[in-house]
C-alpha positions in Angstrom: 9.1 -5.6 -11.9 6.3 -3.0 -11.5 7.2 -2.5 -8.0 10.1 -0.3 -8.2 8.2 1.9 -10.6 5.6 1.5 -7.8 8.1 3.0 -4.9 9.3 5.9 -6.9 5.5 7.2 -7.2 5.6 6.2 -3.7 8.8 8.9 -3.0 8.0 11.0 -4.8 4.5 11.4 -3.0 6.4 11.1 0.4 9.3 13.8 -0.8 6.0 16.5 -1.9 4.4 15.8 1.9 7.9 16.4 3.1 8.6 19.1 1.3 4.9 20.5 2.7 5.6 20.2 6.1 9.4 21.9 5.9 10.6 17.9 7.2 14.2 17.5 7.8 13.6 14.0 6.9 11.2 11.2 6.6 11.5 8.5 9.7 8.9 6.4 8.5 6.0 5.6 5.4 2.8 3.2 6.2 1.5 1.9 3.3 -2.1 -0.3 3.0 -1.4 -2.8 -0.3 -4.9 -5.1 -1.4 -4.1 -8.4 -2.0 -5.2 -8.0 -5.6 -2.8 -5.8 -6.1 -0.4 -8.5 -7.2 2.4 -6.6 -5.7 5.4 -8.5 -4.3 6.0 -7.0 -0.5 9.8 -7.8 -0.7 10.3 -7.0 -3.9 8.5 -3.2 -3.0 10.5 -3.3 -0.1 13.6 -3.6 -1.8 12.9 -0.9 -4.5 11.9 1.6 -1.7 15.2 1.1 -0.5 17.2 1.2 -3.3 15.3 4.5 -4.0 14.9 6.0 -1.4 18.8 5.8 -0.4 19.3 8.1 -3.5 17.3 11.3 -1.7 18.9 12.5 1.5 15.0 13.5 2.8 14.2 9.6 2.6 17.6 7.6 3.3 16.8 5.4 6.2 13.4 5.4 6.3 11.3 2.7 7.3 8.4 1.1 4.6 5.7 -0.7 6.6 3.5 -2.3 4.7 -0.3 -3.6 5.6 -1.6 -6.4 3.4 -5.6 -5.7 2.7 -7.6 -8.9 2.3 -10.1 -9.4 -0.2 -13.4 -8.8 0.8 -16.7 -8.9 -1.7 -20.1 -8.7 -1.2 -22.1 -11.2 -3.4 -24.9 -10.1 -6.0 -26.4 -13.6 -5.6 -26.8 -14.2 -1.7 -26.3 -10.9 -0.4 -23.3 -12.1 2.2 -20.3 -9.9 2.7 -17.1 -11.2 3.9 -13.9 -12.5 2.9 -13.1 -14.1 -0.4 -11.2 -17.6 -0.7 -8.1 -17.5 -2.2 -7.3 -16.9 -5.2 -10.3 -14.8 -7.0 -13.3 -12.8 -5.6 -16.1 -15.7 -5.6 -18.0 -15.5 -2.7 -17.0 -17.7 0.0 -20.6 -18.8 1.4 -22.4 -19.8 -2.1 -19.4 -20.2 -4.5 -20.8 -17.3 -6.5 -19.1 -15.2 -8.6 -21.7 -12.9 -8.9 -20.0 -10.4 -6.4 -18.5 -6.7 -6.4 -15.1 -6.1 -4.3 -15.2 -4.3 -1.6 -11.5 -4.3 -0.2 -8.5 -5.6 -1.7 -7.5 -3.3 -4.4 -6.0 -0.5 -2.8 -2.4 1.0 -2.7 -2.4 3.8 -0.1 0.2 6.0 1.5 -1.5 6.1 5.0 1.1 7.7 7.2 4.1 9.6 7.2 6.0 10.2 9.9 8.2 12.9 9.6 10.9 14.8 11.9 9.7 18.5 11.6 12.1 21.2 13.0 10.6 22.9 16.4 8.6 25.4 15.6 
C-alpha cells in the first residue's frame, strides 16, 4: 500500500509549511491527485488519518482530495482533450500517438492553517 508512504511525505510537507508560518495547527490540506496516479482516494485518506493523528500540529485535519482527469494531446491528429478510460489513446482517432498533458500529478495545493494573531 504506497499510499500511506504517500501521506507521510504528505505530513511531513504540511508539518515544514506549518512549522513556516508559526501555525498552531493545520485545519485543512487540498490535495490535486491525476488519475494515473494509481492512488486509492480511501486508502490515502485513511493513512492521512492514521498519521496525522500521531502529530498534535495535524490531529483533526481535513484531507480533500481533487481527482485530475487524464487529458493528452495527440501526435497524430493534433486534438487535445480527455482520454477514454483506461490508458492515454486519444479519444477522437484511437491513437496512441499522444503526450499527457494532465493526470499525473500529486500536489499539495492548499493549506489552511490557524496562525496566532499577529
Amino acid at each position: 500500500m504506497h499510499e500511506l508512504s504517500i501521506a507521510q511525505a504528505v505530513v511531513r510537507t504540511v508539518e515544514a509549511e506549518a512549522a513556516a508560518h508559526g501555525a498552531l495547527r493545520v485545519l485543512s490540506v487540498r490535495l490535486r491527485v491525476g488519475a494515473l496516479t494509481d492512488l486509492d482516494p480511501e486508502a490515502l485518506r485513511f493513512g492521512w488519518e492514521v498519521i496525522s493523528a500521531e502529530t498534535g500540529l495535524l490531529a483533526g485535519a481535513n484531507l480533500l482530495i481533487d481527482r485530475v482527469p487524464v487529458t493528452v494531446r495527440c501526435g497524430a491528429c493534433g486534438r487535445e482533450g480527455p482520454s477514454p478510460s483506461p490508458g492515454v489513446l486519444c479519444g477522437a482517432c484511437g491513437s496512441h500517438q499522444t503526450r499527457v498533458l494532465t493526470g499525473e500529478e500529486l500536489d499539495v495545493t492548499e493549506v489552511e492553517l490557524d496562525v496566532p494573531e499577529g
